[in-house]
ZAFI-87208 format. One line per field, with one value per residue: residue in one letter; chain; y, x, z of N, C-alpha, C in turn. Coordinates in steps of 0.1 Angstrom, whole numbers, m for minus. Example, Ala and Ser with C-alpha at 12.3 -4.5 7.8 and 13.67 -1.06 7.14 Angstrom:
! ZAFI-87208
res = (a  s)
chain = (A  A)
n_v = (m57  m22)
n_u = (132  128)
n_w = (78  71)
ca_v = (m45  m11)
ca_u = (123  137)
ca_w = (78  71)
c_v = (m33  0)
c_u = (132  129)
c_w = (78  79)
This chain:
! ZAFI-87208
res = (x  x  x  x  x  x  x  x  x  x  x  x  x  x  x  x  x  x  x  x  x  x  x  x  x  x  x  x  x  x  x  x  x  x  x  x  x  x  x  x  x  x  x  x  x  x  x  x  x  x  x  x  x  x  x  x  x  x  x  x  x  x  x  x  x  x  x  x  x  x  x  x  x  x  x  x  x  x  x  x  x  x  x  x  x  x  x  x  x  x  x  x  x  x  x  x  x  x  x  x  x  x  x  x  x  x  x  x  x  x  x  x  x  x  x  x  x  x  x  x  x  x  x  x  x  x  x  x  x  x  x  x  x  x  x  x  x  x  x  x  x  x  x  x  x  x  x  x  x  x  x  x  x  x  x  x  x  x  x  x  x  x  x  x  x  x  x  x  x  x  x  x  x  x  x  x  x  x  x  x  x  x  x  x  x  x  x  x  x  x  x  x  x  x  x  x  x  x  x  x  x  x  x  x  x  x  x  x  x  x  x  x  x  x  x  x  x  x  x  x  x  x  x  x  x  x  x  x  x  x  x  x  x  x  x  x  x  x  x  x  x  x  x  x  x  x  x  x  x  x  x  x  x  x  x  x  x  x  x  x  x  x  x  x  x  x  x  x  x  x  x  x  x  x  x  x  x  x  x  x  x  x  x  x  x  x  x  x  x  x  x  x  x  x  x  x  x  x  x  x  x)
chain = (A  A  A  A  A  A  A  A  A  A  A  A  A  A  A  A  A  A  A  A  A  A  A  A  A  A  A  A  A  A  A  A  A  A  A  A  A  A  A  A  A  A  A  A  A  A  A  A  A  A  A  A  A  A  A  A  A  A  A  A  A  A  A  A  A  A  A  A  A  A  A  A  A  A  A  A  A  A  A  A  A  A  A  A  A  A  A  A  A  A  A  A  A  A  A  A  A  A  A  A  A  A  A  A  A  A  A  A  A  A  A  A  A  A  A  A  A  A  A  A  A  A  A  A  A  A  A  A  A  A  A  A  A  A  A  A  A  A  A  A  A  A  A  A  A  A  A  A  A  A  A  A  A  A  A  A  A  A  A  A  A  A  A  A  A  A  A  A  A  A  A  A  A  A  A  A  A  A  A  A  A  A  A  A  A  A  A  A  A  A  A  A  A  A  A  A  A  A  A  A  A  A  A  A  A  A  A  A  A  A  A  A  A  A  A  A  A  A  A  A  A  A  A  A  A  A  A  A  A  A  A  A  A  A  A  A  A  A  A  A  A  A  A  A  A  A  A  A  A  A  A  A  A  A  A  A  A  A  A  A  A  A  A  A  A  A  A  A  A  A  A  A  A  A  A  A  A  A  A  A  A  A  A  A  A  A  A  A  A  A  A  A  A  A  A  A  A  A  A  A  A)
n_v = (199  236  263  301  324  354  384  393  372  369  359  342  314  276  256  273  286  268  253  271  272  250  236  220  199  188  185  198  185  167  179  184  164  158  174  166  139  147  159  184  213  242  271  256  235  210  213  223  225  228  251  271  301  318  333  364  358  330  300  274  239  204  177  154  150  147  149  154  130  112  79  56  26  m3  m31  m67  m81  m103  m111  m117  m124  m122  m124  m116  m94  m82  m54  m50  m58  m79  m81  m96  m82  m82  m79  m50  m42  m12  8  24  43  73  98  88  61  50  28  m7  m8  m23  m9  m8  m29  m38  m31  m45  m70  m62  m50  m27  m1  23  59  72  81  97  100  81  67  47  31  25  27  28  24  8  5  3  m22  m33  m60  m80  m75  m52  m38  m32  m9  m14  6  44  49  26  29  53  50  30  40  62  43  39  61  70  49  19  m1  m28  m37  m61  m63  m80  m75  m82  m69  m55  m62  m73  m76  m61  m58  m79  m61  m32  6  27  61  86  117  123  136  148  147  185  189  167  154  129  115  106  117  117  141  158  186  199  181  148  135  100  68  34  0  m28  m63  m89  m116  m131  m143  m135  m145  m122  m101  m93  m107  m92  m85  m62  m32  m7  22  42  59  68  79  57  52  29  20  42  45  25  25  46  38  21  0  m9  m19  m47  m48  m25  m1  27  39  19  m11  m29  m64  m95  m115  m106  m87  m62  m43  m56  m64  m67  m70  m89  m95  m84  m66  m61  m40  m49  m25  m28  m53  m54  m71  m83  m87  m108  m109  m128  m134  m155  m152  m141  m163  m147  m140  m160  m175  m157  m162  m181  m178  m162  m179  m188  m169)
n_u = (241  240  225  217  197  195  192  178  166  143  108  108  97  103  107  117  138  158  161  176  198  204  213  231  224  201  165  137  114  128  135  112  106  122  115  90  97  108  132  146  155  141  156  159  133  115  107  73  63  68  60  62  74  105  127  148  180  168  187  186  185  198  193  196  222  229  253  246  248  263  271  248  263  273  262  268  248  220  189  153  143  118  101  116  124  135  125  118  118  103  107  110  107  126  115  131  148  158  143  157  193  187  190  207  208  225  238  233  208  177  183  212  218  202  216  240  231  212  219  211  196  162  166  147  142  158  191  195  176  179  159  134  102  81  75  79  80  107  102  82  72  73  59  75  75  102  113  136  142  138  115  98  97  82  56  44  47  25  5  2  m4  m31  m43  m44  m29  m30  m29  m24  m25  m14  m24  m21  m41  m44  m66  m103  m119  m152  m169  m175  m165  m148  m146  m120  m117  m105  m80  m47  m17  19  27  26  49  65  80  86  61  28  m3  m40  m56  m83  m80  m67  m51  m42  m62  m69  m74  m86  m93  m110  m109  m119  m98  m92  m107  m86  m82  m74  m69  m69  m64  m62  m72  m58  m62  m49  m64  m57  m21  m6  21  29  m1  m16  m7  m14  m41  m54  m47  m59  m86  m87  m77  m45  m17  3  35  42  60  60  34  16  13  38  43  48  49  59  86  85  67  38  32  24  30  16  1  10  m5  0  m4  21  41  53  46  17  2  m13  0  3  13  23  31  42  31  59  85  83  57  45  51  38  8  8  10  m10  m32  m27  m33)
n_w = (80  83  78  77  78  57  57  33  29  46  51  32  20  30  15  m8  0  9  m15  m32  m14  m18  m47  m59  m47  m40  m52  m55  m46  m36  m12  3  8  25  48  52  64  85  89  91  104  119  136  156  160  148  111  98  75  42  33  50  71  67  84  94  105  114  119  98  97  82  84  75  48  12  m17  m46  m70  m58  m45  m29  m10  m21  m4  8  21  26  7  4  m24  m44  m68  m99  m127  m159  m160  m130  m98  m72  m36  m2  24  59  87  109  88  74  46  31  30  56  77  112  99  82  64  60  51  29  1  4  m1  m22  m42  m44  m52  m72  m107  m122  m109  m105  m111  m104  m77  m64  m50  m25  m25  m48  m66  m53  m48  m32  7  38  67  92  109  100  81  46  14  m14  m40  m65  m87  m122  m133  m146  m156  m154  m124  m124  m139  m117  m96  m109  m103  m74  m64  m78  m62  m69  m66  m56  m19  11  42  75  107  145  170  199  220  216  182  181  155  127  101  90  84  88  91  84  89  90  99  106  140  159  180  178  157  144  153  137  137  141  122  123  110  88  82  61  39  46  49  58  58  76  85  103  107  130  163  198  233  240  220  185  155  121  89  68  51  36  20  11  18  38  57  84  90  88  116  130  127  137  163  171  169  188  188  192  177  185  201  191  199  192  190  198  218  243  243  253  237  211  197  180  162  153  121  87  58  36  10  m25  m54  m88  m116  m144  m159  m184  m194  m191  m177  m147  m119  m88  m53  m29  10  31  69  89  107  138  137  135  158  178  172  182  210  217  216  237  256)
ca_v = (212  243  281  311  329  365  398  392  356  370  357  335  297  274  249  284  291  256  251  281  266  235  236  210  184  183  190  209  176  158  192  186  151  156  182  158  131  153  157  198  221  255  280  246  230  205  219  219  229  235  266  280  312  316  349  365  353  320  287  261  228  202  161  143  159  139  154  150  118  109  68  49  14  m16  m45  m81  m84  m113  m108  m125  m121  m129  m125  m107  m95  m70  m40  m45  m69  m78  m81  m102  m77  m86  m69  m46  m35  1  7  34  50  81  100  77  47  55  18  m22  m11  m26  m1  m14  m49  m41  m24  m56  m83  m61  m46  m12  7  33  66  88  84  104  91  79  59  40  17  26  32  25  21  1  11  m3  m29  m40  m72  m77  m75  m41  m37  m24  m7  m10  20  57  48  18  37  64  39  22  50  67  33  36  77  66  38  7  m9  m40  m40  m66  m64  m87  m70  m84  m60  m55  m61  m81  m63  m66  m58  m83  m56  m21  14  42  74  97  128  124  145  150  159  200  192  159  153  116  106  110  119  121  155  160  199  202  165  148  119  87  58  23  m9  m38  m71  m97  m127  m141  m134  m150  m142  m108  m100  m99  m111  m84  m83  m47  m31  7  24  54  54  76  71  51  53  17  19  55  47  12  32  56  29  16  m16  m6  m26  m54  m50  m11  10  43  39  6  m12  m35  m75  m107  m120  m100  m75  m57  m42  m70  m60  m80  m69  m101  m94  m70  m63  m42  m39  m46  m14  m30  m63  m50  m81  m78  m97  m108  m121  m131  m137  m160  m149  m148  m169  m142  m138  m177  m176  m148  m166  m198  m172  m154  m189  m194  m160)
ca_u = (245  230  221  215  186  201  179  173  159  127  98  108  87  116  114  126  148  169  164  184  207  210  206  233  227  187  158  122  107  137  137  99  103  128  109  79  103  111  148  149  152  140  149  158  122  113  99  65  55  74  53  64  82  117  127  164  188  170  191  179  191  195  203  204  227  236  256  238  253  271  262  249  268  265  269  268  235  209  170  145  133  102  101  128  122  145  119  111  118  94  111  103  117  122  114  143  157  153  145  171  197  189  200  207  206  233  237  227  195  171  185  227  212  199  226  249  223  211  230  210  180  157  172  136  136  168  204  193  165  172  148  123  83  74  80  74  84  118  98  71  83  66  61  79  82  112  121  148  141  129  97  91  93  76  46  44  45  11  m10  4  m14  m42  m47  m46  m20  m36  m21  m34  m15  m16  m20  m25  m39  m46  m83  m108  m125  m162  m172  m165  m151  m151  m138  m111  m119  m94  m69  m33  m4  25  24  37  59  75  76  86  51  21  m16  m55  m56  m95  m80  m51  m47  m42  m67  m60  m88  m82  m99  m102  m116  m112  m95  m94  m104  m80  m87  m75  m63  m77  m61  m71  m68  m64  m63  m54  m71  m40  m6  0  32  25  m15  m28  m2  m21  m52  m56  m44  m75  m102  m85  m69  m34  m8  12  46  45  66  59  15  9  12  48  34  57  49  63  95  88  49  32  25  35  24  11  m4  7  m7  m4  0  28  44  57  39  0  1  m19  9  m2  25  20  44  36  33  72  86  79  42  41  53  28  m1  6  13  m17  m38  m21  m30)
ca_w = (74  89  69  86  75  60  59  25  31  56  44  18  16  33  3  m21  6  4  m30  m31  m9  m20  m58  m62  m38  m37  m62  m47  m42  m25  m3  8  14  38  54  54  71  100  87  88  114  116  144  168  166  133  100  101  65  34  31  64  65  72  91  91  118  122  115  91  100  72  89  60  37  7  m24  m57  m78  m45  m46  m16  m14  m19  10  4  26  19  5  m2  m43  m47  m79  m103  m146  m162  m155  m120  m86  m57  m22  11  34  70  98  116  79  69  31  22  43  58  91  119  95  65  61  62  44  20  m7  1  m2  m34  m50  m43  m56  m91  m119  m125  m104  m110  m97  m101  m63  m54  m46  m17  m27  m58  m73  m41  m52  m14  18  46  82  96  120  95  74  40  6  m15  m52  m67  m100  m124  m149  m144  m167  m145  m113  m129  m139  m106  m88  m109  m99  m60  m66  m83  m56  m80  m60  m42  m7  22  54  85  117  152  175  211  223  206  179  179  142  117  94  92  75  93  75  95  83  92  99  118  150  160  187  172  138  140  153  127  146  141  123  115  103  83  78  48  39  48  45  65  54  80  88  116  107  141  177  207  247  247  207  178  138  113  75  67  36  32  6  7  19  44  66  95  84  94  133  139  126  148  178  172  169  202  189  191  175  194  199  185  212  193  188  203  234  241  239  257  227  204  200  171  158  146  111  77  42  32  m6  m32  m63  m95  m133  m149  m165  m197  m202  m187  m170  m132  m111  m75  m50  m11  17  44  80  93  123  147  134  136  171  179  173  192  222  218  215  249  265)
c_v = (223  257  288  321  346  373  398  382  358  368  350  317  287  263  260  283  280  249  259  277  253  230  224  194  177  188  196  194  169  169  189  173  146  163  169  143  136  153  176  202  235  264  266  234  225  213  214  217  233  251  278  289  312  333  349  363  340  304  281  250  218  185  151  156  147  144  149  142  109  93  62  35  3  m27  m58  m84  m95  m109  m119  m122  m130  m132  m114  m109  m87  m58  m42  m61  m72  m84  m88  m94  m78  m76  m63  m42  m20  m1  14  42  66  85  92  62  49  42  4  m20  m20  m24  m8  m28  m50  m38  m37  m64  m76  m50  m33  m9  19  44  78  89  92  93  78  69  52  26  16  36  32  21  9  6  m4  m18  m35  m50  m71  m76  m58  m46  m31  m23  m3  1  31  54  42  26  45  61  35  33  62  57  38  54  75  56  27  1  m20  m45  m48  m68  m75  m81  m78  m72  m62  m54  m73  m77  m69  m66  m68  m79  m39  m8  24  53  87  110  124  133  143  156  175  195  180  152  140  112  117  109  121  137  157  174  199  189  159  132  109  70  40  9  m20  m49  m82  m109  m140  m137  m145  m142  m126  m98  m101  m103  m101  m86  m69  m42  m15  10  35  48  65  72  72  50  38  18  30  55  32  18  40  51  24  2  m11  m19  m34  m51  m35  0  25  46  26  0  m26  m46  m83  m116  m119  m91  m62  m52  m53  m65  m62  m76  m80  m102  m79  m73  m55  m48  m40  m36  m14  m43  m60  m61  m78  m92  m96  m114  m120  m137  m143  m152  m151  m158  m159  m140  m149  m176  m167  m156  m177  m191  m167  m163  m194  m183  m151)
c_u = (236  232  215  206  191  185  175  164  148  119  96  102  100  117  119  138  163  172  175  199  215  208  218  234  209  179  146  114  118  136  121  96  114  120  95  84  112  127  154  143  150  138  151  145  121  104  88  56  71  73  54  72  93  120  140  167  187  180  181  192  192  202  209  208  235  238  250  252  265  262  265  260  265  273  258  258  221  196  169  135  123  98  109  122  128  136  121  113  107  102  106  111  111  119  128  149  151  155  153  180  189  195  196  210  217  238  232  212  194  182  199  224  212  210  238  246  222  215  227  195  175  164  161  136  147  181  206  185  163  168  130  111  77  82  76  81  96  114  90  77  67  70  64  81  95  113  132  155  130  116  89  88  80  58  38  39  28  1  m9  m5  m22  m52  m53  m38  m31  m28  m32  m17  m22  m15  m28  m27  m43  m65  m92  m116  m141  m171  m158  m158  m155  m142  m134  m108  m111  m79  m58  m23  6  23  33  47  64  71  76  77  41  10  m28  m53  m69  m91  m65  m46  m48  m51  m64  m76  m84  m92  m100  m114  m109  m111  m99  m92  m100  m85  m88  m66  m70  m63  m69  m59  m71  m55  m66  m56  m58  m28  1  13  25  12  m19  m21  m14  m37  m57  m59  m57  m81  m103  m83  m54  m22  m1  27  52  52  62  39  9  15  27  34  46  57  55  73  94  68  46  22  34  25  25  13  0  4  m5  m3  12  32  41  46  20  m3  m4  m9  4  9  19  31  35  40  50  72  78  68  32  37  49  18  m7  7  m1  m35  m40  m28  m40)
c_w = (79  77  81  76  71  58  49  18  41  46  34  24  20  26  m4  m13  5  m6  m39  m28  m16  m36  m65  m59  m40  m49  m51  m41  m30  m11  5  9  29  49  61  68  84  99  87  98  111  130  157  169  144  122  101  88  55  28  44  62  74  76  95  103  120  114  109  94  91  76  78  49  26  m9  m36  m64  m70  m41  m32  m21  m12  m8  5  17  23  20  m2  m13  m46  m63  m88  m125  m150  m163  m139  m109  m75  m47  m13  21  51  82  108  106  73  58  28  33  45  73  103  114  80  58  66  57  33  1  m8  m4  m18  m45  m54  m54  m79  m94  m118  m116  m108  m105  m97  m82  m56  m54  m36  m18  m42  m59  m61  m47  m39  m7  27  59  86  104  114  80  61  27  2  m30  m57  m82  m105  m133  m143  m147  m160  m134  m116  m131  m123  m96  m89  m102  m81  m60  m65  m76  m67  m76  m54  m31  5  31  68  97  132  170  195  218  214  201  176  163  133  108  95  81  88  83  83  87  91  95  110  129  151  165  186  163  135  142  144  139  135  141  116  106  102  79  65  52  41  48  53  66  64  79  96  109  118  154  187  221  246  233  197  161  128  103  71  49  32  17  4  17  27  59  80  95  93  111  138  141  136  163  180  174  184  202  185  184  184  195  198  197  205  190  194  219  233  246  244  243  210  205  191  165  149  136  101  67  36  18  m14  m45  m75  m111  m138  m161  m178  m201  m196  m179  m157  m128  m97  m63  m36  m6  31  57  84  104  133  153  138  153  179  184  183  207  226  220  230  264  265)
């Protein structure tokens, strides 16, 4: 869906501007998460800021457009439930599934999957994204919570803020790292001139914090247990790439691998509080086949 910028729309902040626009399909936050996910054009070239100024004549561009109470659907898809309670599910999701449609991907996600399997989801996350508290990148297999109530979400979502989530991920990367363990204290952002890749932004960057430690080192590879402290999209691929152990397998920050098709990275351990019962619930997902069939390559090489 595109808008054209009139003479009375110069200078206006281009979240007002599309909230304007769009006051039945989107809310100010859904509007500045598309923006954030490189889904809005402004003027031909990606939104760079919700705070950017919009100037008359130029197009706004809008990819994902999805009408408010307009329901994704459900497909008879198979997951792996880790564990299921009438608040709240945990996920084994595999690598190659996107969590919610959006543009490019408007079905076979996570999100149709779930819709099939249970009865009712949260819908604080949008149309688009019910019962989703997190993400995980299309290519990275792993553990995901899911909620089935606003309150829950709503819950879930302050500890993942607050960093109280307990997340351990598995990554094998390229090189062999010489510190047994270490900290990546690096700012984030998208890049200017393409929005889909995230960069090392010491100015203008949003925090990002990166925990690791070596599991295990093979000829020309290492095994790391990493453990971000925040949650910034793509955060542990960009922040690897910086240190100079790049991800295996990663076509868009890492280096392609015979051993691998796909970035070799698997959210092992999640943690947290349960909402309703206070309970500290812990769950783990073994290494998949591919991760398996990784190691024995990398043992080899």
């Amino acid at each position: 869906m595109e808008f054209v910028a009139a003479p009375a729309d110069n200078g206006l902040r281009l979240d007002q501007f599309l909230a304007a626009k769009l006051t039945l399909q989107f809310s100010r936050s859904q509007i500045k998460r598309l923006i954030e996910a490189g889904q809005i054009e402004v003027a031909g070239a990606p939104a760079f800021s919700a705070h950017q100024r919009v100037r008359a004549g130029q197009t706004v561009r809008v990819e994902s457009y999805v009408r408010r109470g307009e329901e994704t659907r459900a497909e008879a898809i198979p997951i792996e439930i880790v564990y299921e309670d009438p608040e709240l599910l945990v996920v084994n999701k595999p690598a190659g599934m996107v969590v919610h449609p959006a543009h490019g991907n408007p079905s076979h996600t996570l999100v149709n999957a779930l819709l099939y399997h249970i009865q009712s989801l949260s819908r604080a996350g949008g149309p688009l994204r019910p019962g989703i508290v997190h993400r995980l990148d299309k290519d990275t297999s792993g553990l995901l919570v899911v909620a089935k109530s606003d309150s829950v979400h709503a819950a879930l979502a302050d500890q993942f803020r607050d960093h109280r989530i307990d997340r351990t991920y598995e990554a094998f990367v390229r090189g062999v790292v010489q510190h047994e363990e270490g900290e990546i204290d690096e700012p984030v952002g998208r890049a200017f001139l393409n929005r889909k890749r995230v960069v090392v932004r010491p100015a203008g960057g949003k925090s990002a914090v990166t925990y690791y430690r070596v599991r295990r080192r093979f000829p020309r590879a290492s095994w790391l247990e990493i453990r971000p402290r925040t949650g910034r999209t793509h955060q542990i691929r960009v922040h690897l790439a910086h240190l100079g152990y790049p991800l295996l397998g990663d076509s868009l920050y890492g280096i392609q691998s015979p051993g691998i098709d796909r970035q070799a990275l698997h959210a092992s351990k999640l943690g947290f509080v349960h909402p309703r019962t206070r309970e500290k619930l812990v769950f783990e997902a073994p290494l998949p086949a591919d991760l398996r069939s990784l190691v024995s390559f990398l043992e080899k090489n």
